[in-house]
C-alpha positions in Angstrom: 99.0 94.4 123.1 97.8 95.6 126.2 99.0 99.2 125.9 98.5 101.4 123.3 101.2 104.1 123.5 104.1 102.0 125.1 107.3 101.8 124.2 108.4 99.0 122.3 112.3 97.6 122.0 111.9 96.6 118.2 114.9 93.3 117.9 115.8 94.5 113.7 116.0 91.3 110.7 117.5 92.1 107.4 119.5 95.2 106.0 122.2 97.1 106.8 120.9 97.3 110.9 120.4 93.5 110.9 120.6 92.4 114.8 120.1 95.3 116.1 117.5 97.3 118.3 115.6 100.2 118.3 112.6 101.3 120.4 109.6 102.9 118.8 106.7 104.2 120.2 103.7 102.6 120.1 104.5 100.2 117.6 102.0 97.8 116.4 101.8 94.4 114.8 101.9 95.6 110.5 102.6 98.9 110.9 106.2 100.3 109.1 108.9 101.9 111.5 111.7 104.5 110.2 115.6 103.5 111.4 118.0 105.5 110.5 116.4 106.6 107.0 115.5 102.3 107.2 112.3 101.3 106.5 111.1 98.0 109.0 107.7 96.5 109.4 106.9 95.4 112.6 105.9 91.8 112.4 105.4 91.2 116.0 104.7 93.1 119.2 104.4 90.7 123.3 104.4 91.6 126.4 107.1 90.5 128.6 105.8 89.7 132.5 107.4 92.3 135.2 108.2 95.3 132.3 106.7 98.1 131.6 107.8 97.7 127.9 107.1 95.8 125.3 108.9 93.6 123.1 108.5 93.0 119.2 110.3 92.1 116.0 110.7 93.9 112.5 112.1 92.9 109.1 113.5 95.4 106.6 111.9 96.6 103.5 113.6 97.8 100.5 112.2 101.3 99.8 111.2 101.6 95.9 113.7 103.4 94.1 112.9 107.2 93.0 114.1 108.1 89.6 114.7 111.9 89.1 112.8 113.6 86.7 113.9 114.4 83.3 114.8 118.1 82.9 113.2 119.5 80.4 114.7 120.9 76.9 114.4 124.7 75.7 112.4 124.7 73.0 113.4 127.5 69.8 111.1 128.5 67.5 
């Protein structure tokens, strides 16, 4: 990748956005792009001859499930 803070049209594998596009800036090969509260890696970022931007690829990833802290108890003496 040629340019460092282009933007990139991102073509979306896997999830609830799969098929679809999105354009991130500056996106590089491995790093983890934000969709619509979606994670995506970015597996692959080329340049395309004759445009300013760039094109890449991204595949979902399941964020780890957060389970909500126990409340605690009153305690009596």
């Amino acid at each position: 990748m040629s340019k460092l803070n282009a933007s990139v049209t991102v073509k979306l594998h896997g999830g609830p956005l799969d098929g679809k596009s999105a354009v991130s800036y500056g996106a590089v090969a491995g790093s983890l792009i934000d969709v619509n509260h979606h994670a995506y890696r970015v597996t692959k970022v080329e340049n395309v001859p004759g445009w300013n931007e760039l094109v890449g690829t991204a595949t979902f990833i399941q964020k780890p499930k957060v389970a909500p802290k126990p409340k605690p108890t009153p305690t009596t003496l």
